[in-house]
C-alpha positions as a Markdown table, in Angstrom:
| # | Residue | x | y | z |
|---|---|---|---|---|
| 1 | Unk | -49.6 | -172.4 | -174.9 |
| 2 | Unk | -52.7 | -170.7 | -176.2 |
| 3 | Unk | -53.0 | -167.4 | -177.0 |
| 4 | Unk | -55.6 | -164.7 | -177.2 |
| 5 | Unk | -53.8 | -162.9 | -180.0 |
| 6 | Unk | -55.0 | -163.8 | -184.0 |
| 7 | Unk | -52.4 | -162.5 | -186.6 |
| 8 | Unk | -53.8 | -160.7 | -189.4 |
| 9 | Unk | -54.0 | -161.5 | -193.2 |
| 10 | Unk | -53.8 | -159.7 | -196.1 |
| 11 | Unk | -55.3 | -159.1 | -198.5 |
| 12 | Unk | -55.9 | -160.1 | -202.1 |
| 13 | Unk | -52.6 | -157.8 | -203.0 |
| 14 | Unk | -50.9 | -158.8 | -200.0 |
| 15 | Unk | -51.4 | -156.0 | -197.7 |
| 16 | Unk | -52.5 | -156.1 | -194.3 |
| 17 | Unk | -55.0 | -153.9 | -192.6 |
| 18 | Unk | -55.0 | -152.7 | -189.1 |
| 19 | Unk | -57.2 | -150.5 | -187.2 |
| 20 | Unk | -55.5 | -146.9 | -186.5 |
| 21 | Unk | -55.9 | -148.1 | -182.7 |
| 22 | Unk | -52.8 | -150.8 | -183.2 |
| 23 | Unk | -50.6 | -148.4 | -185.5 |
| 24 | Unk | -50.9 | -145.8 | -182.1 |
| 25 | Unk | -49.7 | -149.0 | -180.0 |
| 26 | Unk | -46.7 | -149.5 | -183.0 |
| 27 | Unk | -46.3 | -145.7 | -182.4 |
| 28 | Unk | -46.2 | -145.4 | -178.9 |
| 29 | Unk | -44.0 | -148.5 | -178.4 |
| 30 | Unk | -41.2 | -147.8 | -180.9 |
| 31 | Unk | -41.0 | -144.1 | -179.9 |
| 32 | Unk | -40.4 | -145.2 | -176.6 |
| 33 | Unk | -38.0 | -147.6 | -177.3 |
| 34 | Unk | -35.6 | -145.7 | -180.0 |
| 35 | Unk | -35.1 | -143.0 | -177.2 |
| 36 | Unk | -34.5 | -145.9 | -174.3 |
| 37 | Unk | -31.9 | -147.7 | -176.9 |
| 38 | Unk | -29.8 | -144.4 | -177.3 |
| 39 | Unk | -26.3 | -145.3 | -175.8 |
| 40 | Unk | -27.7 | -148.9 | -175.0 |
| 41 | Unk | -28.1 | -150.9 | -177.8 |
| 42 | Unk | -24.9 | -151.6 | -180.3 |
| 43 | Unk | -23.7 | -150.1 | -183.5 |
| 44 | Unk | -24.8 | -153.5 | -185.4 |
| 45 | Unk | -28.3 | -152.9 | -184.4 |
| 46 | Unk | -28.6 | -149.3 | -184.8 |
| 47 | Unk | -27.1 | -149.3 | -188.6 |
| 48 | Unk | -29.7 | -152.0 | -189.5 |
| 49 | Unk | -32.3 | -149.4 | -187.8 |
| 50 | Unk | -31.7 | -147.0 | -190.3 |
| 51 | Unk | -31.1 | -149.6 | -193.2 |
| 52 | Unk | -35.0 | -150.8 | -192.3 |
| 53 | Unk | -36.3 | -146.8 | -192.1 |
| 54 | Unk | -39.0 | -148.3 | -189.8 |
| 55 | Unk | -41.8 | -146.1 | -189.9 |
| 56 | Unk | -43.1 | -144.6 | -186.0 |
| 57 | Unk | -46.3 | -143.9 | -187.3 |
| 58 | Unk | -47.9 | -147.3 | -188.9 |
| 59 | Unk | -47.0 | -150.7 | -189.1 |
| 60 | Unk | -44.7 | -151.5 | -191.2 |
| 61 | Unk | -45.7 | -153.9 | -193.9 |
| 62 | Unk | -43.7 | -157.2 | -194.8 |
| 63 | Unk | -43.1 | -156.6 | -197.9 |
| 64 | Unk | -41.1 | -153.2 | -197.1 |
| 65 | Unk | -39.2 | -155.1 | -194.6 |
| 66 | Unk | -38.2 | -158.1 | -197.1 |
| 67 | Unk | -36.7 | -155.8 | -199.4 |
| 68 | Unk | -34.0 | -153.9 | -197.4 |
| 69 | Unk | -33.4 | -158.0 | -195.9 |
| 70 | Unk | -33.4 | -159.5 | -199.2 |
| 71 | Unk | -31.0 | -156.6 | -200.6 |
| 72 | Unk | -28.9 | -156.8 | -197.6 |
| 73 | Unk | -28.3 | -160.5 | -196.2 |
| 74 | Unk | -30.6 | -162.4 | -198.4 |
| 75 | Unk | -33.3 | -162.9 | -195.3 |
| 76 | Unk | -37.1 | -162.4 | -195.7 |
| 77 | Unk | -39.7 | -162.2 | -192.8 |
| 78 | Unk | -42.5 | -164.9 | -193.2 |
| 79 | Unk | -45.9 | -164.1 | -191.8 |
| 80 | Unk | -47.3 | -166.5 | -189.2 |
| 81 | Unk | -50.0 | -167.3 | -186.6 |
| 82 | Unk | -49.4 | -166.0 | -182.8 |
| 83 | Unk | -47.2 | -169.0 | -181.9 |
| 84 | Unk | -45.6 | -171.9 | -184.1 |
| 85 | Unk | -44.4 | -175.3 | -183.4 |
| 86 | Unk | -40.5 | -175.7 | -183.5 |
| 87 | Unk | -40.1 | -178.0 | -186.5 |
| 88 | Unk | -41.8 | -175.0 | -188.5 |
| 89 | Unk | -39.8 | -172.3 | -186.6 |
| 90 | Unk | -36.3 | -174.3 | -187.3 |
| 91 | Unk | -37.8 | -174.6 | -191.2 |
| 92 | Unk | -38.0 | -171.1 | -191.4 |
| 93 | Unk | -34.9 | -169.9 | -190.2 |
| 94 | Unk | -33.4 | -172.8 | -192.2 |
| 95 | Unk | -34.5 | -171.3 | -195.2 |
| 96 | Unk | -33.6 | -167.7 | -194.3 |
| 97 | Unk | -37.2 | -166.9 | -193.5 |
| 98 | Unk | -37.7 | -165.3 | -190.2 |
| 99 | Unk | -40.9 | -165.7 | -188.7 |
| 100 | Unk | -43.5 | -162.7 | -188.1 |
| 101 | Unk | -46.8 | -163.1 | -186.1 |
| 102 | Unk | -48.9 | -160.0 | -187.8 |
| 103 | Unk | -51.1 | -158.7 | -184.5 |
| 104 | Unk | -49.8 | -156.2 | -182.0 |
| 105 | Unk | -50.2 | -156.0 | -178.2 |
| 106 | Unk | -53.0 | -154.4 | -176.2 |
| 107 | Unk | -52.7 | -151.3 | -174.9 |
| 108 | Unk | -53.1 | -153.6 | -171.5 |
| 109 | Unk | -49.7 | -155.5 | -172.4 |
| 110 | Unk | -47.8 | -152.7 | -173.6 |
| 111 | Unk | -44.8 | -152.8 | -171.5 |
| 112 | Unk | -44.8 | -157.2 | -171.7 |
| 113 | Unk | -46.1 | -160.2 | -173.9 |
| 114 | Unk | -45.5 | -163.5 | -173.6 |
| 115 | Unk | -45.8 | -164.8 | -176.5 |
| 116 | Unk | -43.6 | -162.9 | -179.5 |
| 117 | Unk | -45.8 | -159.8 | -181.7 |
| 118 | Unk | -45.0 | -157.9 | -184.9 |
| 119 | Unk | -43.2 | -155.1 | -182.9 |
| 120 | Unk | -40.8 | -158.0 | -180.9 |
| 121 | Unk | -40.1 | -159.6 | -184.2 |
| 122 | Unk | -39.7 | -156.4 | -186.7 |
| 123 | Unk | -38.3 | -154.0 | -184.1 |
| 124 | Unk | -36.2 | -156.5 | -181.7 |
| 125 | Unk | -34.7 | -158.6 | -184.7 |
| 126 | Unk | -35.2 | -157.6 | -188.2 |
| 127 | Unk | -32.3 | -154.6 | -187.8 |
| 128 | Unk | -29.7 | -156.8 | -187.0 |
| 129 | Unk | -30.9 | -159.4 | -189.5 |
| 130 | Unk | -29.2 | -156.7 | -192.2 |
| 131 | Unk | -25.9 | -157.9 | -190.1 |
| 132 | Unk | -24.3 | -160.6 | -192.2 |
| 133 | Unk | -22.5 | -161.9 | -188.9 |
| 134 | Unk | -25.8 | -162.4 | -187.3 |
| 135 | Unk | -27.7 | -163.4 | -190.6 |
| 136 | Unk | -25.4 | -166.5 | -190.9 |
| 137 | Unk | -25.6 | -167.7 | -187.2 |
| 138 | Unk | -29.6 | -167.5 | -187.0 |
| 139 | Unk | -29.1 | -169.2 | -190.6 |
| 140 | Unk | -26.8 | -172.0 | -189.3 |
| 141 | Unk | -28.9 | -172.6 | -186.2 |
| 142 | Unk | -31.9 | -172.8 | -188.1 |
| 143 | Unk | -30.1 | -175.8 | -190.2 |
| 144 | Unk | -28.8 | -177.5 | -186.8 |
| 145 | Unk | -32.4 | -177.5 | -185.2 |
| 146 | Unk | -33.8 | -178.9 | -188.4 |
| 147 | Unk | -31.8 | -182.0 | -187.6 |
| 148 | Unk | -31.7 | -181.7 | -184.3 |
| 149 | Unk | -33.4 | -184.5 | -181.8 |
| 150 | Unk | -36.2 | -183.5 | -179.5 |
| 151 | Unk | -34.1 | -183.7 | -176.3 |
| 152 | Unk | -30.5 | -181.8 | -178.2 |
| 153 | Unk | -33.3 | -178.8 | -179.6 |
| 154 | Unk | -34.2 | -178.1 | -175.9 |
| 155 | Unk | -30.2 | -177.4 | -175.5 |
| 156 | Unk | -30.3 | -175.3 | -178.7 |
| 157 | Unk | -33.4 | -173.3 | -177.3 |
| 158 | Unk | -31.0 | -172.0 | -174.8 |
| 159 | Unk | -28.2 | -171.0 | -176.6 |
| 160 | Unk | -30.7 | -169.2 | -179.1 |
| 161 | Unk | -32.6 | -167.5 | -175.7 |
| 162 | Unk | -29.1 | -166.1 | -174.3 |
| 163 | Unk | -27.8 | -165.1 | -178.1 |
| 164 | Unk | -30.6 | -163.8 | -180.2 |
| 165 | Unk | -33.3 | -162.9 | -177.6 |
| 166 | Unk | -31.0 | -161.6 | -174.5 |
| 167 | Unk | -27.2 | -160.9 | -175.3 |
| 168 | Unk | -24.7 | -158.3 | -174.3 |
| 169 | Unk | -21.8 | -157.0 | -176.0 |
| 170 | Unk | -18.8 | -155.6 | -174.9 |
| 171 | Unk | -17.8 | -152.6 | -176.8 |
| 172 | Unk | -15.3 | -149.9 | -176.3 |
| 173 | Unk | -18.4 | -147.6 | -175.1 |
| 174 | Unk | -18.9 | -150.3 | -172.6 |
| 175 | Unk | -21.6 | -153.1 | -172.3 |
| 176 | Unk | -24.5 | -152.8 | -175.6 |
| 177 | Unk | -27.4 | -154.8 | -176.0 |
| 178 | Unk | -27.8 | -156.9 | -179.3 |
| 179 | Unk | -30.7 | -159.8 | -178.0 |
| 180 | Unk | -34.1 | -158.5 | -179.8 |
| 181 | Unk | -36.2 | -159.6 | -176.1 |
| 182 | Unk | -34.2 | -156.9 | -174.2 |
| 183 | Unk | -34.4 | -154.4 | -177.7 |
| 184 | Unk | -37.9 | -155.1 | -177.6 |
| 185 | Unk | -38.6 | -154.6 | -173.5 |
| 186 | Unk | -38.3 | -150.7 | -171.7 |
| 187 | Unk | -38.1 | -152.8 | -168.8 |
| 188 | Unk | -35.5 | -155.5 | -169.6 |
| 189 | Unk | -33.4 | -152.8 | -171.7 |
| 190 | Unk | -32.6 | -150.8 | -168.3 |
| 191 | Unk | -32.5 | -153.9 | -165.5 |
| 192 | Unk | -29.8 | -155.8 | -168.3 |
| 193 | Unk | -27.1 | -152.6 | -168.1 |
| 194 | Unk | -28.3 | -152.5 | -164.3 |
| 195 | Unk | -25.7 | -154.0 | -161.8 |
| 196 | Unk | -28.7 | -156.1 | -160.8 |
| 197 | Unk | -28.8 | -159.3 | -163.1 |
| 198 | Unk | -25.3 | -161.5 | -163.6 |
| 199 | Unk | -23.2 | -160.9 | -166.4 |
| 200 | Unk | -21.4 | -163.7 | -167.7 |
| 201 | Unk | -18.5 | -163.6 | -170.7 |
| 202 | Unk | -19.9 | -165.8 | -173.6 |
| 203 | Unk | -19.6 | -169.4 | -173.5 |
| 204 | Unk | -22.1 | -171.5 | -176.1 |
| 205 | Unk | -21.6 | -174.6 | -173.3 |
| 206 | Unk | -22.6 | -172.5 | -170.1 |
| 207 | Unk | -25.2 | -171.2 | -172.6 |
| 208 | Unk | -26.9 | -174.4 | -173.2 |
| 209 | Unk | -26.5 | -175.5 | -170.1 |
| 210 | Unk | -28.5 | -172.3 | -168.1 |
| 211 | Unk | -32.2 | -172.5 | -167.4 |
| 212 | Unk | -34.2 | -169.8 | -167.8 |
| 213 | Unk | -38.0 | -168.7 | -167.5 |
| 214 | Unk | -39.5 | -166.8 | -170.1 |
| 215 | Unk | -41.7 | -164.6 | -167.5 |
| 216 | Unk | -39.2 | -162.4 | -165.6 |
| 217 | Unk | -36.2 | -160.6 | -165.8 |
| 218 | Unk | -33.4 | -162.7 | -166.6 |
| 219 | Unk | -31.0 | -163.6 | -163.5 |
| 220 | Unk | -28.1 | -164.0 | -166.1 |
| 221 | Unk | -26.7 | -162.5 | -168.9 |
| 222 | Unk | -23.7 | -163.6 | -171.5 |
| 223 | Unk | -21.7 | -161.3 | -173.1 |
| 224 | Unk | -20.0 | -161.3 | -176.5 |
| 225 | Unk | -16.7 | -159.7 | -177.0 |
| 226 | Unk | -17.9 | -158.6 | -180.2 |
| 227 | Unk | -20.5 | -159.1 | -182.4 |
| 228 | Unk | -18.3 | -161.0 | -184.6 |
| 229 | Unk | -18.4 | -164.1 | -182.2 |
| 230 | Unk | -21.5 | -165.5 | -183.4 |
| 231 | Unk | -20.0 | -165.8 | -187.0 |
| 232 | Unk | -17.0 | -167.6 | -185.5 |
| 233 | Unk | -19.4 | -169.9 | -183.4 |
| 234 | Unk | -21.5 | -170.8 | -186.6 |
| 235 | Unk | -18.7 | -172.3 | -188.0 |
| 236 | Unk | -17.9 | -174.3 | -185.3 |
| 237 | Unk | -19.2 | -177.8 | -184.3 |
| 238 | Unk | -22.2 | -176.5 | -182.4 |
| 239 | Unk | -23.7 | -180.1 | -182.1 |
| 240 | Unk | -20.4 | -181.4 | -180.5 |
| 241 | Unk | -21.4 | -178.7 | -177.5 |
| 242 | Unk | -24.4 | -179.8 | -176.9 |
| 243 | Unk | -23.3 | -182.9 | -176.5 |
| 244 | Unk | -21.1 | -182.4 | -173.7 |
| 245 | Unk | -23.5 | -179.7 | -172.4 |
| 246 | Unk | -25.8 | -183.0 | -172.6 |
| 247 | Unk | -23.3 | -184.7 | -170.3 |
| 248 | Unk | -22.6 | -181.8 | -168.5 |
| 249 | Unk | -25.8 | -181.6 | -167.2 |
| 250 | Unk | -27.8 | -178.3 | -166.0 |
| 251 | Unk | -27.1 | -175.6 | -163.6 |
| 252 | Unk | -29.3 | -175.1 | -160.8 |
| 253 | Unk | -31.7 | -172.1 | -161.8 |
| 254 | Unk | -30.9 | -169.1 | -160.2 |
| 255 | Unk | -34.8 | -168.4 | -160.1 |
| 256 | Unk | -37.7 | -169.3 | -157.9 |
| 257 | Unk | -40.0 | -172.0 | -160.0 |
| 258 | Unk | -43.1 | -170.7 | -161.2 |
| 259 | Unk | -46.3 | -170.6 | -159.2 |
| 260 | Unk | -48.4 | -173.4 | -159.9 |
């Protein structure tokens, strides 16, 4: 997939310059957002808000952002081009580097973006990245796609896309959001807590074994009992799931394909 987007570069000290038009998009997005996730998106990801004291008026750099993860969980964001190839993305995360593309949306594409920009990655991730739970599952995934085959990764793509980028937790408030694609969305915040979508408790096989399109609204959510889960899963023998999820086979989509 190509992309119109080109990440920025720093600088000869490191620092990254963007016009005051993209720090008004930062603004405008994560004001909106921090009042949408009040009562919506769980304690884990709200306490690693305040740990990262993003600022609303600027981008952040990545060099503020590594030092609250590096003091915290060990993590460290790495800067990147618009998209990146797998065996680079699993490296990463292998390595407790969590890819950053440094451009920001159009004021055209504010409310959706296909492919993943600063404010998805910093905003919709990096808080709960201060969560040692969720620190060690992205870290153990990261190791497991490294090794991974071609055809087992597109099984781990799934259980990564209803964990990290789109999953529910139960709370005693009720239902919270902890996947950074809904954190990141106005729209996919309210539809996921909607009684539109399907909400399914957590299982990593049904995970891995549930297509989805990265264009729309999910059809289908998992929910974790607790935040906690991940942690427990990452100690588990993932690989041993996909396998059977491998054997299992698919479940029919519970989408329309996409328009040629």
């Amino acid at each position: 997939m190509s992309t119109p987007y080109v990440a920025r570069e720093p600088d000869a000290n490191g620092f990254i310059h963007y016009p005051e038009a993209e720090h008004q998009v930062w603004h405008t997005l994560i004001s909106r957002q921090m009042k949408l996730l009040e009562g919506r998106a769980c304690q884990e990801y709200l306490d690693g808000i305040e740990q990262l004291g993003l600022p609303h008026e600027r981008i952040p750099q990545l060099g503020e952002i590594n030092q609250v993860l590096q003091a915290t969980t060990g993590w460290r964001v790495a800067r990147v081009p618009a998209l990146i190839p797998f065996q680079t993305f699993f490296e990463l995360l292998a390595s407790k580097q969590f890819p950053v593309a440094t451009f920001i949306r159009t004021p055209e594409e504010l409310d959706y973006l296909q492919e993943p920009d600063i404010f998805h990655e910093i905003f919709g991730h990096c808080p709960l990245l201060t969560n040692p739970w969720f620190a060690e599952f992205t870290h153990t995934y990261g190791k497991l796609g490294l090794a991974a085959s071609k055809q087992e990764r597109v099984y781990l793509a799934r259980l990564y896309w209803l964990t990290i980028e789109f999953g529910l937790l139960d709370t005693s408030q009720g239902q919270r959001i902890y996947g950074g694609g809904i954190l990141s969305s106005p729209k996919e915040t309210l539809y996921a807590l909607s009684n539109a979508p399907e909400q399914q408790l957590f299982d990593p096989i049904e995970a891995m074994r549930t297509p989805y399109r990265i264009d729309i609204l999910q059809p289908v959510y998992f929910v974790l009992p607790e935040l906690k889960r991940l942690f427990e899963l990452a100690q588990e023998d993932i690989m041993a799931m996909v396998q059977q999820a491998m054997q299992l086979g698919l479940h029919t989509p519970k989408f329309a394909p996409k328009a040629a």
